[in-house]
C-alpha positions, 0 to 999 in steps of 0.5 A: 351632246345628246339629250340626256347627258349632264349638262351644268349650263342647263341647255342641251341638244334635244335633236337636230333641230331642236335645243333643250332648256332646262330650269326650276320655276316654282319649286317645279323642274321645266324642260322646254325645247326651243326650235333651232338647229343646235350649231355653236351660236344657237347654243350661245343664244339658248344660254342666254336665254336661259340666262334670262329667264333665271334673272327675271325669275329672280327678280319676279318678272318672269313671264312664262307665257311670253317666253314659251307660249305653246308650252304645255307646262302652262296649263300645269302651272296654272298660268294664263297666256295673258291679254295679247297671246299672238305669237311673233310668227302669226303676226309676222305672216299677217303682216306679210300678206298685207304687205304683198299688195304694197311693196315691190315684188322684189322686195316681197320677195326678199322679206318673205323669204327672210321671215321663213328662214330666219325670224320666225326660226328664231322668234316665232315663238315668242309672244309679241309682247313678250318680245323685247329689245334684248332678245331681239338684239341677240338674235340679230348679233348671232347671225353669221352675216354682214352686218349690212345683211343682219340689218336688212334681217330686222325690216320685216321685223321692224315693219310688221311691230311698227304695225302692231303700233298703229293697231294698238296692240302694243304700245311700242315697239321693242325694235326701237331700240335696236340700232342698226350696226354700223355698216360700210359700203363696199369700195368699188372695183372698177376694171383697169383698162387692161382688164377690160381688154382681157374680159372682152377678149375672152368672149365673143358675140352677144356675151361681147356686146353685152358686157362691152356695153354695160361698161361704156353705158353703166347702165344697172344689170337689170337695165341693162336686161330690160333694155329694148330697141325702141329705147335706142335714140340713133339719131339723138344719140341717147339710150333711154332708160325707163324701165328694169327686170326684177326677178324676171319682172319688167318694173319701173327703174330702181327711183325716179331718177332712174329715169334718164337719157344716157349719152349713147357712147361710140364704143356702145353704139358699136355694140348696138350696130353689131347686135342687130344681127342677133336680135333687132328682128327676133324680139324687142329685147335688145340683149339675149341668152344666146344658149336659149336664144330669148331675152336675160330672165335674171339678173342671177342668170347673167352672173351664173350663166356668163360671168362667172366663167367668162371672169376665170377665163380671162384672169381677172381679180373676181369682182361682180358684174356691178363693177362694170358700173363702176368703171364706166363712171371711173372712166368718165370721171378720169376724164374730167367729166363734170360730176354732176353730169356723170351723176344724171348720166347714172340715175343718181338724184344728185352728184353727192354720191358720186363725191362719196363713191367715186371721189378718188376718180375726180381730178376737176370739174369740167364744162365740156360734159361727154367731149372728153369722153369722146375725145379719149376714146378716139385718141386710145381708139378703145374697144 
């Protein structure tokens, strides 16, 4: 529907990136435009918001300011932006400036391109005070996206009000009362034996000894990249895991007990053992980009660049390089291992979430920690 047409809701399309709202305040006929692509959910949410704005009109509480505070109506109506007129977007760029020198790149990241391409869209022109916990609801209830994700969404949000608290802005903050949406973990897709065999029967070379090792070491993806020869113990038989690669960055592991020594399994050390000729004296990295002959930038890299044709080419269910993790712990567990070793062998701080993930896995609890293992894959004599 173009600008202009009759529109009985009272909310039209003013352009391609813009929502037209229309309402009387004062015996004077508003028209205000609201910054959002005018799709199917955009639009649901303008009614609403109209829906609002005619209830507190109705009621008297009806802010003009806090709803459209770069309104030029305001001035004409005689109306004041009140006390506290910083506007959501403001405050949201604000925050993440402070916040670049205190969270984790990768989590910078994350939240700052959340806050571009999503709040400050939607909310950006709210006042912080008048932000509240029901416009906030139905913004995040209109996101075409897991609710996993939508939660993710609200954080910044959520961090740069909870802000706003401690510098006495406001008095508390409207997220508060937004609970997140309940959402479930994925369940974990290892890879069935003859699957293993397919994958690694349709690559070769440094593709082959890096996908063979991230599923007979579970290591995590960005371990898995940062990996370097010097954290190969050969004689004690252990991988050590210090550190990972984030968004082409070398960090600290993903927690504390991220930092662990994993027993160096033979069909890993086989891997290593044939690695050598690529890369034990080009480079400290262990695993490399053989197109570009130079160390994995990203985890994306591996996904886009090997995994994805590597998984149409063998005829395997498609399921993320993080399953890989999955079947070394399924494996290991199978085999009777004790829990709470294959926990410490993963990084996990303690064996709870194995019982949860991979509880299914666990025919009992063994003494033996890493003999079964062993003794399984001599006696299968396993790729």
């Amino acid at each position: 529907m173009g600008r202009g047409a009759s529109n009985t809701s009272g909310v039209e399309t003013a352009s391609k990136s813009s929502i037209l709202i229309t309402f009387a305040y004062n015996g004077v006929r508003c028209r205000e435009t609201i910054k959002l692509k005018p799709t199917a959910s955009n639009i649901k949410f303008a009614q609403r918001k109209r829906s609002t704005i005619l209830h507190e009109i109705g009621i008297g509480t009806f802010d003009y300011a806090s709803h459209f505070p770069n309104s030029k109506r305001l001035k004409k109506l005689g109306l004041s932006k009140g006390n506290n007129n910083l506007l959501v977007a403001d405050a949201l760029n604000d925050y993440i400036k402070i916040a670049e020198r205190e969270i984790e790149y990768s989590t910078f990241k994350d939240y700052s391109s959340i806050i571009k391409a999503h709040l400050i869209p939607a909310l950006g022109e709210y006042t912080v005070c008048g932000l509240t916990p029901s416009i906030i609801r139905e913004f995040r209830n209109n996101l075409p996206i897991s609710a996993k994700r939508a939660n993710n969404i609200l954080i910044p949000l959520r961090r740069m009000l909870a802000q706003q608290v401690e510098d006495e802005l406001i008095e508390k903050s409207p997220a508060d009362a937004v609970k997140n949406l309940k959402a479930k973990p994925p369940e974990p897709e290892p890879f069935t034996p003859n699957e293993v065999t397919a994958i690694l029967e349709n690559c070769e070379g440094q593709i082959r000894n890096y996908f063979k090792f991230a599923i007979w070491s579970g290591l995590r993806t960005s371990e898995l990249i940062a990996l370097e020869w010097g954290d190969i113990d050969f004689i004690g038989g252990f991988i050590c895991v210090r550190r990972a690669s984030v968004l082409g960055k070398i960090k600290k592991t993903k927690t504390d007990s991220g930092m662990r020594d994993v027993m160096l399994l033979p069909p890993a050390l086989d891997v290593l053992n044939d690695q050598k000729q690529h890369t034990f004296l080009a480079n400290e990295r262990i695993f490399h980009n053989p197109l570009t002959n130079s160390p994995w930038a990203t985890c994306v890299q591996v996904r886009d660049t090997a995994w994805k044709h590597l998984i149409k080419k063998s005829g395997v269910k498609y399921r993320k390089p993080y399953n890989c993790r999955h079947t070394y712990a399924s494996t290991l567990l199978s085999a009777g291992e004790n829990p709470m070793w294959v926990a410490q062998q993963m990084g996990h701080k303690d064996w709870s979430m194995i019982i949860r993930v991979y509880g299914r896995w666990i025919p009992e609890v063994a003494q033996n920690t890493g003999g079964k293992i062993k003794a399984l894959i001599e006696a299968k004599k396993a790729i």
